[in-house]
DRENPA-3360 file (N, C-alpha, C; in nm, 2 decimals, always signed):
BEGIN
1 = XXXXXXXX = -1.97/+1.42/+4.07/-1.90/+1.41/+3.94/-1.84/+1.27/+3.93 ~ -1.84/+1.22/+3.84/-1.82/+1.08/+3.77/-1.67/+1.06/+3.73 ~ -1.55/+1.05/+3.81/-1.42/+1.04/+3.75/-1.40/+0.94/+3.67 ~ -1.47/+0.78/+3.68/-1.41/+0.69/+3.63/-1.39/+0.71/+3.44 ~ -1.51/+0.77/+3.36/-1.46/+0.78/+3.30/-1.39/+0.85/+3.18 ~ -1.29/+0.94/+3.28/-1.21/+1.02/+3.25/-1.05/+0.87/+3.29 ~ -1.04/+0.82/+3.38/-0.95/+0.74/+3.46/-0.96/+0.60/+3.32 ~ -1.08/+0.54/+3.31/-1.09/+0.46/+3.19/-1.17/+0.44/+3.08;
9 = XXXXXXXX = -1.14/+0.52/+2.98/-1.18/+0.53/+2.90/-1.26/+0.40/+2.84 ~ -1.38/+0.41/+2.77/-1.44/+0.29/+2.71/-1.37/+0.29/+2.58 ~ -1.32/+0.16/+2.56/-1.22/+0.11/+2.40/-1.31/+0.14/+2.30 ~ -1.26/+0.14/+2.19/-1.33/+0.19/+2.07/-1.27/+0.13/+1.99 ~ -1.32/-0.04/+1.96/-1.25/-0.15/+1.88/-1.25/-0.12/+1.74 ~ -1.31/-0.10/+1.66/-1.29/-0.05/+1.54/-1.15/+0.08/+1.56 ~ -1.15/+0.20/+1.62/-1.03/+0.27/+1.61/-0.92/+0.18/+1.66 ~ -0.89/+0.10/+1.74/-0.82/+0.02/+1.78/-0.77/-0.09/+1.64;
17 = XXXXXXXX = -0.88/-0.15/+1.64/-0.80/-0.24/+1.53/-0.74/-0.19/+1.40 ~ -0.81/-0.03/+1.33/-0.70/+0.09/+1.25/-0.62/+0.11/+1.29 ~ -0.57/+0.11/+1.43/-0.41/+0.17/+1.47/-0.31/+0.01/+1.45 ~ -0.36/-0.04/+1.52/-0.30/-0.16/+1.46/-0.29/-0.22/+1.38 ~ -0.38/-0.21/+1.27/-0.34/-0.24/+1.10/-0.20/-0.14/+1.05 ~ -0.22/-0.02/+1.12/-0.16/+0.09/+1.04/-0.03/+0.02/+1.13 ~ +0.00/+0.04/+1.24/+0.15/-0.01/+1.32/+0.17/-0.13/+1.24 ~ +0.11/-0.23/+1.16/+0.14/-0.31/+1.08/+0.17/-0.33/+1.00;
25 = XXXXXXXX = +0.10/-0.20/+0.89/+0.16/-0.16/+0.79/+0.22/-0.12/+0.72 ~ +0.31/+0.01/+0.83/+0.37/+0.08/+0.77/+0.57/+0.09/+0.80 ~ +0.61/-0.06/+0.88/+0.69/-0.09/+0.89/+0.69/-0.23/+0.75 ~ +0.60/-0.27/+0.72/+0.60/-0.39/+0.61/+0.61/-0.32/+0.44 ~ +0.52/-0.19/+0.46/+0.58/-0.06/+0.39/+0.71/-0.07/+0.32 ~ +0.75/-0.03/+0.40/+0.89/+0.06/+0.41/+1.04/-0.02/+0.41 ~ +0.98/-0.19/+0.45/+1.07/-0.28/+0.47/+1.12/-0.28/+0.55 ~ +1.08/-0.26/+0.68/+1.16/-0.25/+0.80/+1.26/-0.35/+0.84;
33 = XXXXXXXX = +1.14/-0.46/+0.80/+1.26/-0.62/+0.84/+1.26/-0.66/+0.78 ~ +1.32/-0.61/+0.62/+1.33/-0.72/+0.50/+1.42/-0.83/+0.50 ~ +1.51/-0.77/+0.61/+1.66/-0.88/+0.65/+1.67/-0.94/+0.70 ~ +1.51/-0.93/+0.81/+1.52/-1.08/+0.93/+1.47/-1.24/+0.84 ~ +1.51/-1.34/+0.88/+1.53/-1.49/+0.86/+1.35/-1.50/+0.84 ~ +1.31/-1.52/+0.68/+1.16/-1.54/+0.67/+1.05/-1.43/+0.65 ~ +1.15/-1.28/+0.62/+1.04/-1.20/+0.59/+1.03/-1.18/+0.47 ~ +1.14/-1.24/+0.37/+1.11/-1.18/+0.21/+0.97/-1.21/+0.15;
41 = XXXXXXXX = +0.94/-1.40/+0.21/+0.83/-1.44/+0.22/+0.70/-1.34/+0.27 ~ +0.72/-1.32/+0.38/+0.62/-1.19/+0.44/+0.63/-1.05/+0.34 ~ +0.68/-0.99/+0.33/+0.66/-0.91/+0.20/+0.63/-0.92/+0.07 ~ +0.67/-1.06/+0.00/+0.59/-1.12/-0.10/+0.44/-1.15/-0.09 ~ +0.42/-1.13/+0.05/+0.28/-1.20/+0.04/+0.18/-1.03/+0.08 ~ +0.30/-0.94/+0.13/+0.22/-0.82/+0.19/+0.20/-0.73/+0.04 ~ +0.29/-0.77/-0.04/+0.28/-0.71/-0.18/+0.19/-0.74/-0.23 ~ +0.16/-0.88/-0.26/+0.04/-0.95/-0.34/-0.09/-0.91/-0.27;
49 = XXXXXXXX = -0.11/-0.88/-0.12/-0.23/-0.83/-0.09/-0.28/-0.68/-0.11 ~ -0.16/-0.62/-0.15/-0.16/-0.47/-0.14/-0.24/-0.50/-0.31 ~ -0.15/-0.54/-0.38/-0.19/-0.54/-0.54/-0.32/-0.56/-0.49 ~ -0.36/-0.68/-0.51/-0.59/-0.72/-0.47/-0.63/-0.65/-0.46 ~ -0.58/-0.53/-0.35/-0.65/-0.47/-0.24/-0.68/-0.35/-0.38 ~ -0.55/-0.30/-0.44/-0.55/-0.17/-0.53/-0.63/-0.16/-0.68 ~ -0.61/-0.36/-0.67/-0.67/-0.36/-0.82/-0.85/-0.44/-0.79 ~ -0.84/-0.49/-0.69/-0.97/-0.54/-0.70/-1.13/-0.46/-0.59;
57 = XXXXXXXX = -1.07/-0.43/-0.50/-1.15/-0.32/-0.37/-1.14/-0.15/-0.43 ~ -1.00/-0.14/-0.46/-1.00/+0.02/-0.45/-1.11/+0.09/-0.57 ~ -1.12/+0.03/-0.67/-1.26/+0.07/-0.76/-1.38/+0.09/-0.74 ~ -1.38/-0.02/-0.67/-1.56/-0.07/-0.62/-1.59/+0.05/-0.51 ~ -1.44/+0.08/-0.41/-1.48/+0.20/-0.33/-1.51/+0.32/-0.36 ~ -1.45/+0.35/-0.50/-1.46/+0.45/-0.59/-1.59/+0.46/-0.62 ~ -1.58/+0.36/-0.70/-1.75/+0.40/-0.71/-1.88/+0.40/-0.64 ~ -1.87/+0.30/-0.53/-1.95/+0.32/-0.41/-1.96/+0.47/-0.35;
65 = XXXXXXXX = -1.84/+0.53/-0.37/-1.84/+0.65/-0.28/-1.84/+0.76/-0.38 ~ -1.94/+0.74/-0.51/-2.03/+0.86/-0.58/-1.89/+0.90/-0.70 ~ -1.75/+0.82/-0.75/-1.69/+0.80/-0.82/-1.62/+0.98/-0.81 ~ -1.60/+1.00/-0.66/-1.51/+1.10/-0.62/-1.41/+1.10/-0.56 ~ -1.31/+1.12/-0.68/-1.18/+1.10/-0.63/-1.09/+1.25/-0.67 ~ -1.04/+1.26/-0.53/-0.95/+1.43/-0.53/-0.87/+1.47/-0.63 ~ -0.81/+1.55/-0.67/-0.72/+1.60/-0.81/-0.53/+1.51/-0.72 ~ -0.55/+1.54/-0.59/-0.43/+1.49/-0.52/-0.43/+1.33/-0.52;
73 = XXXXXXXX = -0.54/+1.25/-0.51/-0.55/+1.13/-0.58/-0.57/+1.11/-0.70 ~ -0.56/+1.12/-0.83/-0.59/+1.12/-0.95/-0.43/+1.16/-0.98 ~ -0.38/+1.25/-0.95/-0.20/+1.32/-0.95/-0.12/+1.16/-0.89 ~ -0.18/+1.16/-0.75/-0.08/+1.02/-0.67/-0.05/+0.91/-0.80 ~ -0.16/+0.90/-0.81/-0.21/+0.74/-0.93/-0.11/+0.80/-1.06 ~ -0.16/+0.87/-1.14/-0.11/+0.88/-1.22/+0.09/+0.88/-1.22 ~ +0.13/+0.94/-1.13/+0.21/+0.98/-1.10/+0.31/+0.86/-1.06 ~ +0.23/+0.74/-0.99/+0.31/+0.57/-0.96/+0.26/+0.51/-1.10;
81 = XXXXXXXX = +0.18/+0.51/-1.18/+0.18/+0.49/-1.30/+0.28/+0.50/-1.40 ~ +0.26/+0.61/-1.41/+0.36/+0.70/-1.49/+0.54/+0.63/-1.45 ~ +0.57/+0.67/-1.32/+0.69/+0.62/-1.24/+0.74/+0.44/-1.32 ~ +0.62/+0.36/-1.27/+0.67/+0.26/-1.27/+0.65/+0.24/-1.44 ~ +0.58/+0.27/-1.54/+0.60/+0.23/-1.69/+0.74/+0.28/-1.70 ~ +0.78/+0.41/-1.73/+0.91/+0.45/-1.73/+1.03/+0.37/-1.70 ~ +0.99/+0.31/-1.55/+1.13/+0.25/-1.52/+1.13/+0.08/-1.58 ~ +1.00/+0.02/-1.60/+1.02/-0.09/-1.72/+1.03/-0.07/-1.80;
89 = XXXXXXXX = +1.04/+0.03/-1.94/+1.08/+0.10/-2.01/+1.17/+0.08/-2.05 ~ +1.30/+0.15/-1.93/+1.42/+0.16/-1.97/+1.49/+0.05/-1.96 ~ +1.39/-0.04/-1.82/+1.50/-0.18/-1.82/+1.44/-0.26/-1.96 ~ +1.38/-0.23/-2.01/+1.37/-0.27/-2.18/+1.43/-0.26/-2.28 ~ +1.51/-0.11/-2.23/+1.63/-0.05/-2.27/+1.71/-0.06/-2.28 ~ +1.74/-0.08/-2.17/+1.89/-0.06/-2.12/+1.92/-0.24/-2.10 ~ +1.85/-0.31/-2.05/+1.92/-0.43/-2.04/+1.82/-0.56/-2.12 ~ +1.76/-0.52/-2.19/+1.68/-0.61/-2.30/+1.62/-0.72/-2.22;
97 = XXXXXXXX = +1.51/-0.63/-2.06/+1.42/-0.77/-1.97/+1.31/-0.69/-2.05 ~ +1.21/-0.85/-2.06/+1.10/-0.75/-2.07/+0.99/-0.71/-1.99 ~ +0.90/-0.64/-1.98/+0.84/-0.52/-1.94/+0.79/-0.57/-1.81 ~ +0.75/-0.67/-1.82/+0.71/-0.70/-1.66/+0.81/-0.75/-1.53 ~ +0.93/-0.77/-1.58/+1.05/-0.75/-1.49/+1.05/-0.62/-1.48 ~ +1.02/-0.52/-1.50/+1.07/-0.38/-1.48/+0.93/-0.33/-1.38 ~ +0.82/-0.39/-1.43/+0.75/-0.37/-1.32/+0.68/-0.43/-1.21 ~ +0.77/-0.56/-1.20/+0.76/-0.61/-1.04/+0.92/-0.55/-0.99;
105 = XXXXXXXX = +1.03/-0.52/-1.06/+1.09/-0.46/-0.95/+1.05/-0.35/-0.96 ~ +0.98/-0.25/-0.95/+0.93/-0.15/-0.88/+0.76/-0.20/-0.78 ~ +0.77/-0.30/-0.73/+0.72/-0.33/-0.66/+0.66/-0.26/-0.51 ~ +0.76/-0.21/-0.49/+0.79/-0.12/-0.38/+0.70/+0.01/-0.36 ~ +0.71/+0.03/-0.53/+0.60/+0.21/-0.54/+0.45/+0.17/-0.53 ~ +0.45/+0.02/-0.58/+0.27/-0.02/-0.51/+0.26/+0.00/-0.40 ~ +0.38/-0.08/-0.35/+0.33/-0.03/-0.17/+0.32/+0.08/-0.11 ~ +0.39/+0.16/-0.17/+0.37/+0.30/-0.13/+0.23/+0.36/-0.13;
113 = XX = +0.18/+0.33/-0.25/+0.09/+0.37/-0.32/-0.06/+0.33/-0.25 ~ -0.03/+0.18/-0.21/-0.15/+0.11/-0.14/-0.14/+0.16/+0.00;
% end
């Protein structure tokens, strides 16, 4: 019987480099270090790639992959849509910015979203 490889597993660079995107991304998310010296910069820039990524890739994969998308994705989407018009909306409303101040500060629900 062959212990070694049970003792060392052979790496699996593609799952590897997904865990590490994700440990990447889901502290830049959530803002983990929006308050250290030089990340507002880094989340300005993690925003702008999230945006590309949702407005320019996420379609193409859509359609590539037979233009099936779940009722639970189609609900998500609609549902950060919906969210973020509303809240520029009211800052339309309520404090006379217009509409696209209201939706870069909800900037945050793209990330979520992406």
């Amino acid at each position: 019987m062959n212990w070694t490889g049970l003792i060392n597993p052979p790496i699996d660079s593609k799952r590897m480099f997904g865990r590490c995107l994700l440990a990447l991304a889901l502290p830049l998310c959530f803002r983990t270090f929006q308050f250290f010296p030089g990340m507002p910069y880094v989340q300005e820039a993690w925003f702008a790639l999230c945006s590309v990524m949702m407005i320019a890739f996420y379609p193409f994969l859509i359609v590539r992959g037979g233009l099936l998308i779940s009722r639970f994705g189609l609900y998500l989407l609609l549902l950060m849509i919906s969210g973020i018009s509303v809240a520029a909306w009211q800052a339309r409303l309520v404090f006379g910015q217009p509409l696209i101040y209201g939706v870069l500060s909800q900037r945050d629900v793209v990330l979520l979203g992406a």
